[in-house]
Legacy VTK file of the C-alpha trace (Angstrom):
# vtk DataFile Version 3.0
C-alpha trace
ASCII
DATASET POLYDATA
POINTS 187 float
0.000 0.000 0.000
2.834 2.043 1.047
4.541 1.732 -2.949
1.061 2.532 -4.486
0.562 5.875 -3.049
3.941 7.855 -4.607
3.407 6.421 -7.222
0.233 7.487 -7.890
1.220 11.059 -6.611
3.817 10.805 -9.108
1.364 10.092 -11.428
-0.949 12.798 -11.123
1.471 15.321 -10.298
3.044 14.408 -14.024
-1.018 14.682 -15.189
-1.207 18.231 -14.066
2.228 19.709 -15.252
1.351 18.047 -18.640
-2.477 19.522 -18.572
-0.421 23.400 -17.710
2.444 22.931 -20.041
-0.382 22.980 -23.272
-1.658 25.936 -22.047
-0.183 29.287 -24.150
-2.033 32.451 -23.668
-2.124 35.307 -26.633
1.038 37.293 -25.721
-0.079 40.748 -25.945
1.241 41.528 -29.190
-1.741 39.405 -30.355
-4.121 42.204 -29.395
-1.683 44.572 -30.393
-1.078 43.251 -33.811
-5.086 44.181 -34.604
-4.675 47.820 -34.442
-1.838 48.362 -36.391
-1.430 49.307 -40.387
-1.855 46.204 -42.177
1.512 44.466 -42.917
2.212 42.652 -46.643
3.049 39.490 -47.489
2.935 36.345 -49.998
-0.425 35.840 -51.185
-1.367 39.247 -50.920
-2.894 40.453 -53.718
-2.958 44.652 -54.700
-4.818 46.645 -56.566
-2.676 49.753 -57.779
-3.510 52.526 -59.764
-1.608 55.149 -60.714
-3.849 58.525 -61.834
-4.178 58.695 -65.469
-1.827 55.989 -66.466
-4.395 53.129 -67.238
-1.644 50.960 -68.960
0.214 50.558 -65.134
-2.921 50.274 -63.291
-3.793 47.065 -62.656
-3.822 43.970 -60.092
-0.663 42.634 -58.658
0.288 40.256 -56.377
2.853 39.934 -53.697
5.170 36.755 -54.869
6.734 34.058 -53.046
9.647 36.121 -52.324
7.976 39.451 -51.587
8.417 41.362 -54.492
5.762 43.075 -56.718
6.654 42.781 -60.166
6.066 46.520 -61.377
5.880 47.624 -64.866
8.876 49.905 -65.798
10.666 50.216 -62.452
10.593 46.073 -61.916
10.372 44.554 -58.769
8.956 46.293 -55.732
9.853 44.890 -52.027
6.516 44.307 -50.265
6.806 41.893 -47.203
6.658 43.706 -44.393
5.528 46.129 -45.593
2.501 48.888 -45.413
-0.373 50.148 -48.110
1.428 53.644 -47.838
5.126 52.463 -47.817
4.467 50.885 -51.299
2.574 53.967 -52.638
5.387 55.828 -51.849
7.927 53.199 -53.310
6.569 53.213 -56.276
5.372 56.568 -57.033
9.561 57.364 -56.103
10.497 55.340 -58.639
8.203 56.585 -61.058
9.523 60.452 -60.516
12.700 58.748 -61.477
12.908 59.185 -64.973
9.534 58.301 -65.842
6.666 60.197 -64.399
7.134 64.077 -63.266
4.203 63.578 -60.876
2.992 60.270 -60.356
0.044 59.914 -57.940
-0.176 56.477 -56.986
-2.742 54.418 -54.728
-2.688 50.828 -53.403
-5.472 48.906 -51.945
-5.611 45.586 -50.794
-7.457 43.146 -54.009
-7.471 40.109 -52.184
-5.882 39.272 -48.287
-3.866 35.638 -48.074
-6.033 33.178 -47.028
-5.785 32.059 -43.393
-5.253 27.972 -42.294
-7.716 25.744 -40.518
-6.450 22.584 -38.669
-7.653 20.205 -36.297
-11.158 19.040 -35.286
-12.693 20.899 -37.598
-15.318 19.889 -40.772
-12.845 20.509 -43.346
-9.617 21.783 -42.631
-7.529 23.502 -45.178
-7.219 27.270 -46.894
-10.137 29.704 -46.331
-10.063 33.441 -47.676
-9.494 35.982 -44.988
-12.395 38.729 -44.891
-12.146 41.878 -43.174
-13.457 41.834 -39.516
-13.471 37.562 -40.124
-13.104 36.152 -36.389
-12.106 32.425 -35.585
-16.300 31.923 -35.027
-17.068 33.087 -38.665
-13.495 30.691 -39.733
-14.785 27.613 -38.421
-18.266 28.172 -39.702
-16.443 28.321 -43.339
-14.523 25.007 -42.571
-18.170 23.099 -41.734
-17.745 23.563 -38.236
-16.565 21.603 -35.342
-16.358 18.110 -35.238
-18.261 15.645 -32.322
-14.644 15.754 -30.613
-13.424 19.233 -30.794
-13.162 21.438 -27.953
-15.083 24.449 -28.255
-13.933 27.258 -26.192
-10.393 28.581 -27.526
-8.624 27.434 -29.986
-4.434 28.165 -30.691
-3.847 30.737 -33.301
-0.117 30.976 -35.194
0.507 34.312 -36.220
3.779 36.207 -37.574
4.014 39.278 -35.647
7.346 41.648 -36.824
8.472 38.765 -38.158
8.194 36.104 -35.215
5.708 33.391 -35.103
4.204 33.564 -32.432
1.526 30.839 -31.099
-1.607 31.854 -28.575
-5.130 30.719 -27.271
-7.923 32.934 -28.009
-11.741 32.416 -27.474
-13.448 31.905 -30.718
-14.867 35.313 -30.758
-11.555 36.750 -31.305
-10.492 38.188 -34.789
-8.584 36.899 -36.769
-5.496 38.446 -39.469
-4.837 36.985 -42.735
-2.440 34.232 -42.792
-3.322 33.120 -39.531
-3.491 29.294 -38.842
-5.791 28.336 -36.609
-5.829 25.030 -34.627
-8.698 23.357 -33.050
-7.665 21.087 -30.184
-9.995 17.769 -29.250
-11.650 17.893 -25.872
-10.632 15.345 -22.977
-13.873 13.950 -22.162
LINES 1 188
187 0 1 2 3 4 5 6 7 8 9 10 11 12 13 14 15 16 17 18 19 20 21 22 23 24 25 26 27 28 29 30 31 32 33 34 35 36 37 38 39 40 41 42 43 44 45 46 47 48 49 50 51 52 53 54 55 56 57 58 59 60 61 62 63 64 65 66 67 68 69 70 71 72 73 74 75 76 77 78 79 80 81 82 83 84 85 86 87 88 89 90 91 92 93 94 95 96 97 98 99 100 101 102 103 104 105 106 107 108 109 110 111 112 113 114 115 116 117 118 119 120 121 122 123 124 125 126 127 128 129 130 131 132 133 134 135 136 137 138 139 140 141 142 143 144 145 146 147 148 149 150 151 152 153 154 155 156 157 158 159 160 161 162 163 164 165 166 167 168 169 170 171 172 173 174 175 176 177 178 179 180 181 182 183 184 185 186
């Protein structure tokens, strides 16, 4: 009797510090991350027009790389990047020899898609929507399965260029590229 019980101490003490060791709150840069100027990447895709030059307004996308490939000036850096930082790229550029005044705008065409794994309906690539939150996600992935866990879920998000991993409730919004992993409940 005396050989059962620290052993079984033993045992549950290695339960609990295995239940807590799963557990990763959003580091505040999560919450952060929402409220500042939207940052470019792969998969991004741009709609840029430049005032009364129809032939270089168009649609571009971000490449693998990061690059936008530009007519006339070539290949613009955009990862990392903001909306403003590659208006005023490329309208530089321009004013270099080929426009005198080039007044350029970019808007966001299409977001990257954000990633949907776990106990989930279907998991795989979803298009990102503006104001999209991990509810309105897992709704588009034919919701939870029998076994999922319902009340957070653990996002992956790169955040000045560190991924960074979190658990959010499922009312929490989401940013494009975000992968988002439903975990399956204990009991």
């Amino acid at each position: 009797m005396k050989t059962q019980f620290p052993l079984l101490t033993m045992l549950i003490a290695a339960g609990l510090l295995a239940g807590c060791s799963g557990y990763r709150p959003a580091p505040p840069a999560f919450h952060k991350a929402l409220y500042q100027p939207y940052i470019l990447d792969a998969g991004d895709r741009l709609r840029i027009t430049v005032f009364d030059q129809e032939n270089l307004s168009n649609t571009y996308g971000v490449d693998q790389a990061g690059y936008i490939a530009f007519p006339l000036i070539g290949s613009v850096p955009a990862r990392g990047r903001t909306l403003k930082q590659i208006e005023q790229t490329i309208a530089e550029k321009l004013r270099a020899g080929y426009l005198r005044d080039p007044n350029v705008t970019v808007e966001v065409d299409r977001y990257r898609p954000v990633f949907i794994m776990g106990e989930i309906g279907a998991p795989g690539q979803y298009s990102y929507v503006p104001g999209m939150t991990v509810q309105k996600a897992i709704a588009a992935a034919g919701g939870f399965t029998p076994r999922a866990y319902q009340g957070t879920v653990d996002i992956t998000r790169e955040i000045n260029g560190r991924v960074m991993t979190g658990r959010v409730l499922i009312s929490d919004p989401l940013l494009p590229g975000d992968t988002i992993y439903i975990r399956e409940r204990l009991f």
